[in-house]
VEXBATOR-148087 format. One line per 2 residues: their letters; for each residue x, y, z of C-alpha. Coordinates in steps of 0.001 Angstrom, whole numbers. Layout:
BEGIN
a	X Y Z  ...
% end
This chain:
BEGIN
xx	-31580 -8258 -3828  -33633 -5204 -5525
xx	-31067 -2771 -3902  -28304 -4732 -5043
xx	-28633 -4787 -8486  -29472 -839 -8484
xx	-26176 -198 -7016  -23520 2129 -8816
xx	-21197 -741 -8790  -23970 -2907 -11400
xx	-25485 390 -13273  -21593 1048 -13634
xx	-20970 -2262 -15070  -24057 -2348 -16872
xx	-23627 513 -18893  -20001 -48 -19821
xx	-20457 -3649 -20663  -23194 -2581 -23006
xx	-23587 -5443 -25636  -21104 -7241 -24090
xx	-22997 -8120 -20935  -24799 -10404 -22518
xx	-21608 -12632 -24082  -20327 -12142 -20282
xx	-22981 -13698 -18240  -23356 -16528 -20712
xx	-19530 -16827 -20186  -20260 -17089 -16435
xx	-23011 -19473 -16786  -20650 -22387 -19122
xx	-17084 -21262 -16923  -19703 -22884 -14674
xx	-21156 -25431 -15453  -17911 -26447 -16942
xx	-16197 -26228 -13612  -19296 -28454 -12515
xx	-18770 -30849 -15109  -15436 -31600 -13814
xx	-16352 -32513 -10920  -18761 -34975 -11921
xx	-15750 -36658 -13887  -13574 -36842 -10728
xx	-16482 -38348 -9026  -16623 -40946 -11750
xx	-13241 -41431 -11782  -13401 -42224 -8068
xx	-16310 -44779 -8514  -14028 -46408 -11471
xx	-11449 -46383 -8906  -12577 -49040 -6977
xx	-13533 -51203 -10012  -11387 -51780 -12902
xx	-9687 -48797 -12995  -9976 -44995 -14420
xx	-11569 -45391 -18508  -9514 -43103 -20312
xx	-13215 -41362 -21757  -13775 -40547 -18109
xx	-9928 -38823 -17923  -10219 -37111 -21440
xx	-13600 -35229 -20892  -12069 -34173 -17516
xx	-9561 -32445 -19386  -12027 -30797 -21970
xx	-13980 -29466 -18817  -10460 -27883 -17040
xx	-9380 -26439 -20343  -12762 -24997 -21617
xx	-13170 -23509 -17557  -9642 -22384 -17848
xx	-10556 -20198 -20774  -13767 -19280 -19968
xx	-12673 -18442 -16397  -9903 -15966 -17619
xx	-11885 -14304 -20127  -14270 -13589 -17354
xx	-12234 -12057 -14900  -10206 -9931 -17515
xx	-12991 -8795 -19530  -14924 -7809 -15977
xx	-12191 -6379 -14677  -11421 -4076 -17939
xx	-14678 -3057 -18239  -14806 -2029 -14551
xx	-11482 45 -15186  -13056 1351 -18517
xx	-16342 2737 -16592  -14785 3925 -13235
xx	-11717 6050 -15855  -14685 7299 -17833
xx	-16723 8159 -14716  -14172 10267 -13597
xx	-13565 11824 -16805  -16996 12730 -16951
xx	-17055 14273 -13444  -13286 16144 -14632
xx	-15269 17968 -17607  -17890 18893 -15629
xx	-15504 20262 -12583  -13964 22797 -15281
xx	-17710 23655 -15627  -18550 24924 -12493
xx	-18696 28402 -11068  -15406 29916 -9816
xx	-17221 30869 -6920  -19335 28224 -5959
xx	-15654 25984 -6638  -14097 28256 -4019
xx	-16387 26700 -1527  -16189 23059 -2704
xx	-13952 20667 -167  -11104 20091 -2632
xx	-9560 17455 -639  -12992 15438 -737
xx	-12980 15996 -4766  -9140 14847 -5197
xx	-10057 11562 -2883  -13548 11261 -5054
xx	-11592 11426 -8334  -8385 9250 -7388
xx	-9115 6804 -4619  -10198 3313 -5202
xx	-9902 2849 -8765  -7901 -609 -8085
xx	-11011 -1811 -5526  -13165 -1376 -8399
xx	-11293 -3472 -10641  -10683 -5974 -7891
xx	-14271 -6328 -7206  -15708 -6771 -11198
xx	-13116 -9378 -11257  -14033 -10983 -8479
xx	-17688 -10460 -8908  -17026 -12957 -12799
xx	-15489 -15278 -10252  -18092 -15705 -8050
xx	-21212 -16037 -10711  -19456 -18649 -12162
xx	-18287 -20220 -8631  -22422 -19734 -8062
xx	-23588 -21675 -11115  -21096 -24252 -10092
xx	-22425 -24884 -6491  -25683 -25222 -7989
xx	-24619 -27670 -10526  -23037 -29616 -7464
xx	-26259 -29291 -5489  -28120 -30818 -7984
xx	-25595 -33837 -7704  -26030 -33748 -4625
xx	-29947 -34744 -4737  -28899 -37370 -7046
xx	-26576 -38970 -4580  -28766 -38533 -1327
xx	-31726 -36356 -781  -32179 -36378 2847
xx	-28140 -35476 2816  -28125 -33266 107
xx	-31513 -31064 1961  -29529 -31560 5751
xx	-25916 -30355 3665  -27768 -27379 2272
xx	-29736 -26397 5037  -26451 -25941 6694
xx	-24675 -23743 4180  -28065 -21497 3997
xx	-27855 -21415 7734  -24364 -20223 7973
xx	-24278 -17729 4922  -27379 -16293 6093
xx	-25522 -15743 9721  -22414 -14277 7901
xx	-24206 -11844 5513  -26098 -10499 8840
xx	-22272 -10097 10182  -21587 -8415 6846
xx	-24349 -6126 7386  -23832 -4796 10521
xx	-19932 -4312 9203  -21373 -1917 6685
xx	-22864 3 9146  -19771 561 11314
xx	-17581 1476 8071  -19331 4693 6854
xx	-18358 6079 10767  -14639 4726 9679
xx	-14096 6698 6613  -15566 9897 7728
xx	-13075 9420 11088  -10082 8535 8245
xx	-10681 11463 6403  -11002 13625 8921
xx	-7593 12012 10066  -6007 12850 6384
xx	-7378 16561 6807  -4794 16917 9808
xx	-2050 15339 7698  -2379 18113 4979
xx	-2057 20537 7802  915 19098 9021
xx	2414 18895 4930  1216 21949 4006
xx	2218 24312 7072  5461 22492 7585
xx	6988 26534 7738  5325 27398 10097
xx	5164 24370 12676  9139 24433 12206
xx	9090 27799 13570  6932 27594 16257
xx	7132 24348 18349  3483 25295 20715
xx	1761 25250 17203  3240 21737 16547
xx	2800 20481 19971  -1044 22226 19707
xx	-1628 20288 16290  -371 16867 16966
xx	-2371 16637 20566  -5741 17815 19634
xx	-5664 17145 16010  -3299 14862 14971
xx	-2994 12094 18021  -6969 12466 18651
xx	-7437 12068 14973  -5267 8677 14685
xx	-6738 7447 17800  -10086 7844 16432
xx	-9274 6699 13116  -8125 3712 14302
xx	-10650 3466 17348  -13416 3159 13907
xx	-11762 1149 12173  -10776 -1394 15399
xx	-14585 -2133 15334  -15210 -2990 11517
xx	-12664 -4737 10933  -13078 -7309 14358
xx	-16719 -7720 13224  -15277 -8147 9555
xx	-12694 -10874 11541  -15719 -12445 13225
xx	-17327 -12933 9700  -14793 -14690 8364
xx	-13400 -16893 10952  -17357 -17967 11683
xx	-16960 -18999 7834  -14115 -20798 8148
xx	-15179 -22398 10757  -18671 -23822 9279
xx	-16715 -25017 6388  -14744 -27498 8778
xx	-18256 -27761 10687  -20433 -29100 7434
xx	-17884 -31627 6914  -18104 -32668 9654
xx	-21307 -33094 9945  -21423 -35121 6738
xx	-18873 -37414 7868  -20228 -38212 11890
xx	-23625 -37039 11974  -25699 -37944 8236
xx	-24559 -41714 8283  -26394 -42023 11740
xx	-29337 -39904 11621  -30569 -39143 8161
xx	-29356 -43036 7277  -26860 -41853 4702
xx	-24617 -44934 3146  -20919 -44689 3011
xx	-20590 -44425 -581  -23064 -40979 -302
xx	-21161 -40005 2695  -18021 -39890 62
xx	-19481 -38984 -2533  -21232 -35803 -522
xx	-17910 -34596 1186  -16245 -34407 -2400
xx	-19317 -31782 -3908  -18816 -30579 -270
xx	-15325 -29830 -567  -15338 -28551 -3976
xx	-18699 -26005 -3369  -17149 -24798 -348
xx	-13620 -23314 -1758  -15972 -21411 -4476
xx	-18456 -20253 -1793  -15724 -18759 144
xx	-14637 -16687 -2870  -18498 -15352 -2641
xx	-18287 -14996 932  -15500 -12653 384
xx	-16941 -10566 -2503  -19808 -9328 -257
xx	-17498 -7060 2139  -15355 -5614 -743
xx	-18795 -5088 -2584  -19779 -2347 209
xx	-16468 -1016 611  -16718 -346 -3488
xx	-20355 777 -3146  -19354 3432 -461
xx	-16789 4713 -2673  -18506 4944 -6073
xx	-21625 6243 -3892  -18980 8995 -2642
xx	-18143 9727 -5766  -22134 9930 -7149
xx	-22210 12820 -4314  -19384 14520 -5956
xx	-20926 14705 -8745  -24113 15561 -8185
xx	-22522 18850 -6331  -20912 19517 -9239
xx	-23822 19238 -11157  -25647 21351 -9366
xx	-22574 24409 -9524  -22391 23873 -13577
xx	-22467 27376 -15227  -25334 27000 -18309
xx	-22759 28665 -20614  -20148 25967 -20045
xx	-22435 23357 -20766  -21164 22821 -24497
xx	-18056 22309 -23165  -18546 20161 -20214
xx	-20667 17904 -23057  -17694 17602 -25569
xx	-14961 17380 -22843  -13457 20830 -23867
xx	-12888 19278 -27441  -14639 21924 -29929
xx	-13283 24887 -31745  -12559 28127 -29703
xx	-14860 30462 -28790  -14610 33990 -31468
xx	-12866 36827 -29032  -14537 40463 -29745
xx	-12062 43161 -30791  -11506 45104 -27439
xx	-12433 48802 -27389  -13799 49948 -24222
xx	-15693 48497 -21689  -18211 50099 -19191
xx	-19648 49337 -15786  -22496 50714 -13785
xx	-23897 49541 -10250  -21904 46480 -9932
xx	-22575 44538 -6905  -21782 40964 -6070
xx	-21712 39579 -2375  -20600 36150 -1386
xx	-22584 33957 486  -22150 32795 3828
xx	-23216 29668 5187  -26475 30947 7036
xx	-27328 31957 3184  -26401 35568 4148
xx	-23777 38087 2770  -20294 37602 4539
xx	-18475 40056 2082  -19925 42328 -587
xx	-17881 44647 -3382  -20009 47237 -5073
xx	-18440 49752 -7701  -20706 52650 -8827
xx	-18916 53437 -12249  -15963 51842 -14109
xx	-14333 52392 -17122  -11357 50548 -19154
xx	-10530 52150 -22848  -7927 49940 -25051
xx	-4322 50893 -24505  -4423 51941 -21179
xx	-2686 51225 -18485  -4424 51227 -15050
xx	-3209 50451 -11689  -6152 49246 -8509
xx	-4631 49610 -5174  -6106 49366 -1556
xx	-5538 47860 1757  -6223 43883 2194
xx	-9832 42621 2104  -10731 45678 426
xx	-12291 43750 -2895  -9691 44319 -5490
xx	-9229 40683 -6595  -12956 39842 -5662
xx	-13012 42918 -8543  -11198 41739 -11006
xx	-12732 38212 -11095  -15907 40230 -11543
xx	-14219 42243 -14083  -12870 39205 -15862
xx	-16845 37094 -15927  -15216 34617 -13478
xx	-18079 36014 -10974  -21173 36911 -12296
xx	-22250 40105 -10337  -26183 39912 -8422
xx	-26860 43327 -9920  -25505 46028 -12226
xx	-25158 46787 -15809  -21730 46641 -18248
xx	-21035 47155 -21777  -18212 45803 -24254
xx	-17932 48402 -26720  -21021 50000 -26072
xx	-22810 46557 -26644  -24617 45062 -23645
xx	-22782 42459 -21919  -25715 40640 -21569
xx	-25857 39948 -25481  -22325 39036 -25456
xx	-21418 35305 -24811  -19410 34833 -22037
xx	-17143 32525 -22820  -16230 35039 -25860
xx	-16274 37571 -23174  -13914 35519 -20310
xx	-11445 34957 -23430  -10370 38539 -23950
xx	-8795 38496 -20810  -5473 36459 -19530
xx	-5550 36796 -15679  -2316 36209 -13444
xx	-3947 36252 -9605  -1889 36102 -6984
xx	-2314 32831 -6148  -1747 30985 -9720
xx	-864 27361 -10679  1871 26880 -12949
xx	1471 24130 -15421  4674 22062 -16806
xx	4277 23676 -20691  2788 26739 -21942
xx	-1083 25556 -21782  -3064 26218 -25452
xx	-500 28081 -26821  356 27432 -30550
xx	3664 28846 -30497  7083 27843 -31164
xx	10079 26515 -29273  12125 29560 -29831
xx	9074 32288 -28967  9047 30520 -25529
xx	12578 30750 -25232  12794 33865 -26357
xx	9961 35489 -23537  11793 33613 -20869
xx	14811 35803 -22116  12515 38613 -22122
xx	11631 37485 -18107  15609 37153 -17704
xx	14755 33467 -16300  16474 31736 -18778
xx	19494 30710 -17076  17047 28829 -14614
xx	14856 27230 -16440  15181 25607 -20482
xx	12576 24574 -22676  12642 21186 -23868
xx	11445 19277 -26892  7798 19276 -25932
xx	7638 22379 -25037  7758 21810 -21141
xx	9794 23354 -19043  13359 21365 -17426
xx	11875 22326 -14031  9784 24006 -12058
xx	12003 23981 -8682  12409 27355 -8796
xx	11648 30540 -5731  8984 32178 -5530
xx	10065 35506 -7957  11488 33000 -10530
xx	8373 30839 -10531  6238 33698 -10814
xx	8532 35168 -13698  7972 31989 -15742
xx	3944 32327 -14454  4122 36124 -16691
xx	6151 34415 -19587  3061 31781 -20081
xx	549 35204 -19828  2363 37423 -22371
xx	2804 34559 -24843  -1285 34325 -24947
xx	-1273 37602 -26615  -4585 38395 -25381
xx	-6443 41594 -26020  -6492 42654 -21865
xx	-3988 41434 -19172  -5110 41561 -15283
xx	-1929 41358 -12764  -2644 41059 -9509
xx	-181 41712 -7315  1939 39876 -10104
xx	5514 42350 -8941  5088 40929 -4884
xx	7706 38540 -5239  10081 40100 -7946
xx	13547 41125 -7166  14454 45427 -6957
xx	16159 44934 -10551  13358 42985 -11961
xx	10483 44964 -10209  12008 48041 -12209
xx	12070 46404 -15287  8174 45770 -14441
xx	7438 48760 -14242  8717 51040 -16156
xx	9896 48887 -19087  7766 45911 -19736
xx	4443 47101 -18710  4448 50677 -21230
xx	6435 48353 -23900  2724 45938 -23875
xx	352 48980 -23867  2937 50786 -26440
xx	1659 47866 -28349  -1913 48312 -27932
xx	-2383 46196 -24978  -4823 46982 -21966
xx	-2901 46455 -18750  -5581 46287 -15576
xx	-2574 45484 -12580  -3346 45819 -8697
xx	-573 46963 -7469  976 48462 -3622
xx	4514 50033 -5171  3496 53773 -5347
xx	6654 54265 -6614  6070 53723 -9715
xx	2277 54665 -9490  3582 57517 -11949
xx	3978 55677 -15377  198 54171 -15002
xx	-2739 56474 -17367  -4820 56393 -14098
xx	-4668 55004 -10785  -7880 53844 -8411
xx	-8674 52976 -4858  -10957 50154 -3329
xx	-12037 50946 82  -14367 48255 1766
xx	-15350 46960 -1079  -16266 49805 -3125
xx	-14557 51934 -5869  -13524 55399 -4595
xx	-14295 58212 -7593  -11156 59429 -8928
xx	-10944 63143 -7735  -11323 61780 -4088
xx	-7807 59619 -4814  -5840 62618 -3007
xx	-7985 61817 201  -7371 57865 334
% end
C-alpha cells in the first residue's frame, strides 16, 4: 500500500489537486456514504413492503440520497479526471521546455521515437484512470457502509460474506500482479514492433525500388516483430482474462453461497438471507468497478513511469546556460546579440563519443578566422567534419579543448546564448515550420522575400502569416527554408549545402547574385559548398580533410 500511494499516478494527482484534494476526498467520502444511505432506504422500503406498505418518508429520503450521490458522484469523476488531464498536459510541458534545453549533441543520440511516444501516448488512460480512481473511493466507502449493515443484520453471515470477498480479491490482485509482470516484456516487444513500422513509412523509396529489401524487412523485422508483439501480449492479456472471469465468477459464487449454504450452516434466518443478498448485490457491482481500476492503474503507472525516465535523461543532457529558459518555458525577453566584428579560433577540438565512452569521430582545426562582410565558402569530401564544424562554429557543440574570441573578447566571457544568436544556421537537414518562427515582420516583407526566392507562384502567405502549403519538392521547400533565414536579418548566416537541391537557374542566382547582394550589405556569409564553379565570387575558400582544417596556401594541393 506504501508503494502505491508513492506512485507517479498519486504524486501526479497530488500535486495538481493541490488545495483541492482535500474538498475531493471529502466528496468521495459523502458520494459514499450517500450511495450507502440509499441502500439502507431500499432495504426499508422492502421490510415496509411486506407490512402496510412503502411510508412516503422512507421514498423521499431515498430520493435525497440518489440526487445528493448523483451530484457528488459527477463532480468527482469530472473534477478527477480534469485534474489528471491538467497534471499529465503540464507534465509534458515541463519535459517540452526542458527538451529545447538539452545539448544538440547529446539530443543527437536521444531515441526520438521513445521521446515522441513519452510525450504523446496515453494521455486519455490517464484521464480514464483519475476518473475511475473518484469512482472507486466512493464505491469503497460505500461497501463499507454496507458491511457495517451487514453486521447489523447477521454477524456470523456478514464475517462468512466477507471472508469470501477478501478471499477472492486477494486471489485476483495476485492475478493482477503477475499480469504486471508480463506487460513491461509487452511494451518493450510493441515498441520494438512500431520501430519496424517507421522503417517501412519512412523508407517507402527505397523498398519500392528494391523488392529483396522489402521481402528482407517484412521477414526478419516486420513478421518476427508482429509475431512477437502479439506472442507478449497473448500472455497478459489471457492472465488479465483469467482475472476477470475468476471475478465474475465469485460474484455469482458469494450469492450463492448466501442463498444455499448460510441458512444451513451459520443458522442464518430468511429475512437475513434477503436482506444479505441485497448489500450483496449492491457491494458487488461497485467492487467490480475497483476490481477493474487495479489493471488500468499499472498500465498508467508504466506509462507515466516511462515518461519519469524521459525526463530524467533529459535532465541529465540540460545545458546550464539554458536553464533560465527551460525555467520560464522560453517566455522572457531576448537575449542582447553583440555587434559582429571578427571572430577567432585556435586549437579547436571536439570528438563525439561512442558508446564504449571512446572517440568515434573527432574534428580539430588549428586556426580559424571569420572578419564581418566576408564571404567564405568550406568544402571537402563527406565525413570530412564540415557540418560537425559549423555546429561548433555556431556554440551548438561546445568544443573539449581550444580557445576563440568574438571581437577580440574571450568567448568564454561571452554568454552563449548571446553568442548562438548572432548566427541563423540553414543545415542540410532543416525542419520547416508552417510560419516564419520569431519573426516580427510583416505580411508583405514575407511576401516580398518569397518573390526574392522566385517561390511565390507556389506557395502564398496567408492571414497569420503561415504559409498555404508546404507540399512542395525538395528545391522549392528548401527555397522557402532560405526565405525564413534571410528574413531573421541576423548578423552571420551558415549554409550548408543550402544550393544541393536548387534548380541550374536558381543555383546561379545563388551564387553570384544573392549571396554578394547579403555581404554587399554587410552580412557574413559562412556556406559549405561542392559547386567549384562558382568557388570564384567567395573572399576565400577552405578545405576540411578528416576532420581537420587544411591551411590556406596548401588549398592548391587538396
Amino acid at each position: 500500500m506504501l508503494s502505491l500511494f508513492q506512485s507517479n499516478f498519486f504524486q501526479l494527482l497530488r500535486e495538481q489537486a493541490g488545495k483541492q484534494g482535500s474538498k475531493l476526498v471529502v466528496a468521495c467520502l459523502a458520494s459514499g456514504v450517500l450511495q450507502g444511505l440509499a441502500v439502507f432506504t431500499v432495504l426499508q422500503g422492502l421490510e415496509q413492503l411486506s407490512g402496510e406498505g412503502i411510508l412516503f418518508h422512507t421514498f423521499l429520503a431515498f430520493l435525497i440520497c440518489l440526487v445528493g450521490f448523483y451530484y457528488l458522484f459527477r463532480y468527482i469523476t469530472g473534477e478527477g479526471a480534469l485534474i489528471a488531464l491538467q497534471g499529465v498536459m503540464q507534465w509534458r510541458m515541463r519535459v517540452a521546455s526542458k527538451l529545447r534545453a538539452v545539448s544538440l549533441e547529446k539530443y543527437e543520440q536521444f531515441d526520438l521515437s521513445r521521446i515522441q511516444a513519452a510525450l504523446l501516448d496515453n494521455r486519455e488512460m490517464v484521464v480514464e484512470a483519475a476518473r475511475m480512481l473518484a469512482a472507486s473511493v466512493a464505491n469503497s466507502i460505500m461497501i463499507v457502509v454496507a458491511m457495517v449493515k451487514m453486521f447489523s443484520v447477521s454477524v456470523s453471515g456478514a464475517a462468512g460474506t466477507i471472508l469470501c470477498m477478501a478471499l477472492g480479491l486477494l486471489f485476483f490482485l495476485r492475478l493482477g500482479k503477475s499480469v504486471n509482470a508480463l506487460m513491461w516484456p509487452a511494451m518493450r516487444a510493441d515498441a520494438k514492433f512500431s520501430s519496424t513500422l517507421r522503417d517501412l513509412q519512412e523508407g517507402l523509396q527505397q523498398l519500392k525500388q528494391h523488392k529483396p529489401k522489402t521481402s528482407d524487412l517484412f521477414k526478419k523485422d516486420i513478421i518476427a516483430g508482429v509475431d512477437a508483439a502479439c506472442n507478449a501480449r497473448s500472455a497478459t492479456e489471457r492472465r488479465h482474462a483469467l482475472g476477470i472471469s475468476f471475478f465474475a465468477m465469485l460474484n455469482l459464487l458469494i450469492l450463492g453461497i448466501i442463498l444455499f449454504l448460510m441458512p444451513r450452516f451459520l443458522d442464518v434466518s430468511p429475512d437475513e438471507t434477503a436482506q444479505l443478498l441485497v448489500l450483496c448485490m449492491f457491494s458487488l457491482s461497485p467492487l467490480m468497478s475497483i476490481v477493474a481500476f487495479v489493471p488500468l492503474f499499472a498500465k498508467v503507472e508504466m506509462s507515466l513511469d516511462e515518461l519519469r525516465q524521459v525526463e530524467d535523461l533529459i535532465d541529465r543532457s540540460v545545458e546550464p546556460c539554458e536553464e533560465k529558459g527551460m525555467n520560464a518555458q522560453w517566455q522572457y525577453d531576448d537575449p542582447k546579440v553583440p555587434t559582429f566584428e571578427s571572430l577567432r579560433m585556435e586549437g579547436i577540438h571536439f570528438a563525439y563519443k561512442g558508446e564504449n565512452g571512446g572517440s568515434s569521430f573527432a574534428i580539430a582545426v588549428d586556426s580559424f578566422s571569420l572578419k564581418r562582410g566576408e564571404l567564405l565558402f568550406i568544402k571537402g569530401g563527406n565525413g570530412s567534419g564540415k557540418s560537425t564544424f559549423m555546429k561548433v562554429l555556431s556554440g551548438l557543440y561546445h568544443p573539449q579543448s581550444g580557445s576563440a574570441w568574438l571581437n577580440d573578447i574571450p568567448l568564454a566571457d561571452i554568454d552563449s546564448e548571446s553568442y548562438r544568436n548572432l548566427f541563423t544556421i540553414l543545415p542540410s537537414e532543416y525542419h520547416l515550420f508552417s510560419r516564419p518562427l520569431g519573426l516580427d515582420v510583416s505580411r508583405k516583407k514575407i511576401e516580398e522575400m518569397l518573390k526574392t526566392m522566385r517561390i511565390d507562384t507556389k506557395i502564398r502567405v496567408q492571414e497569420d502569416r503561415t504559409f498555404s502549403t508546404l507540399d512542395l519538392s525538395a528545391g522549392q521547400r528548401k527555397r522557402v527554408a532560405l526565405a525564413c533565414a534571410l528574413l531573421e536579418e541576423r548578423e552571420v548566416y551558415i549554409l550548408d549545402e543550402v544550393a544541393a537541391d536548387f534548380d541550374p537557374g536558381f543555383r546561379k542566382f545563388y551564387y553570384e547574385e544573392l549571396l554578394p547582394g547579403l555581404t554587399a550589405k554587410g552580412a557574413t556569409i559562412v556556406a559549405i559548398s561542392h559547386d567549384d564553379r562558382y568557388f570564384h565570387i567567395a573572399d576565400r575558400v577552405l578545405t576540411m580533410r578528416e576532420g581537420t582544417m587544411l591551411p590556406e596556401n596548401r588549398e592548391a594541393e587538396a
